[in-house]
C-alpha positions in Angstrom: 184.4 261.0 87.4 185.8 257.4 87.4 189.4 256.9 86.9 188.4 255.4 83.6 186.7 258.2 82.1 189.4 260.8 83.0 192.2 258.2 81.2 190.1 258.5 78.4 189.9 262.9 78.2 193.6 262.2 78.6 194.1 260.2 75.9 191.7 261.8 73.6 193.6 265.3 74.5 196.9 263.4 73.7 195.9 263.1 69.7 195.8 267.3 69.4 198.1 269.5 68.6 199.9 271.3 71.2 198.0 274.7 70.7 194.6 272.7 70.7 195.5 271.2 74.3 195.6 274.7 75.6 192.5 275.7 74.2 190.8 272.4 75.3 192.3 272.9 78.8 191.3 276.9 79.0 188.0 276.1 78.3 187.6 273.1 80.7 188.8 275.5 83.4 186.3 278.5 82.4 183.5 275.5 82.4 184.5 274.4 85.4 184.6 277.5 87.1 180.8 278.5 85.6 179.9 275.6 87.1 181.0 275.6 90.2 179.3 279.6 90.5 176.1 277.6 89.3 176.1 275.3 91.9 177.2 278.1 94.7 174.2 280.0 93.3 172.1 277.0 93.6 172.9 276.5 96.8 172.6 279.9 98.0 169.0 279.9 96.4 167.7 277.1 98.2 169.2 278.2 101.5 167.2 281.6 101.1 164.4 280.0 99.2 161.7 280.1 101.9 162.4 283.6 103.2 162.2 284.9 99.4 158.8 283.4 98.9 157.7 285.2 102.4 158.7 288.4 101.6 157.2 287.9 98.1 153.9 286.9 99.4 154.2 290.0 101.5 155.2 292.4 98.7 151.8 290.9 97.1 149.8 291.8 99.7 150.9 294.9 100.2 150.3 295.4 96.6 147.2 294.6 97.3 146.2 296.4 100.3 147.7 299.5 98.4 150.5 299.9 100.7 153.4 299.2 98.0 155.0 302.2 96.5 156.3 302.2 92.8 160.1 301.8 92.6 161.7 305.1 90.9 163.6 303.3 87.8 165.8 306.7 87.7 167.5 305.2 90.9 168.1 301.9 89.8 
């Protein structure tokens, strides 16, 4: 974000009341940080990305070839 840009938030934050400020800036921070899981979660996905499609394409063929066995949903 440009120096310019972050004045501007800053400026616009200055016109609120006191008790608006905090709620701007608590919600900024919880946006922030679901951001920054998005992008760790992102990140982690595309690392793993090839090795989930294998062992997908694997899961289908052993569907398949009859090999796959139905997940008990009482242990999940």
């Amino acid at each position: 974000m440009s120096a310019e840009a972050i004045t501007t938030v800053v400026k616009m934050m200055e016109t609120l009341p006191d008790y608006a400020q905090s709620q701007v800036i608590e919600y900024v921070k919880n946006y922030i940080a679901d951001l920054q899981d998005e992008l760790r979660w992102d990140e982690n996905f595309k690392r793993t990305e090839s090795s989930l499609i294998q062992k997908a394409r694997l899961a289908k063929q052993q569907i398949a070839e009859g090999k796959a066995q139905q997940l008990n949903p009482a242990f999940y």
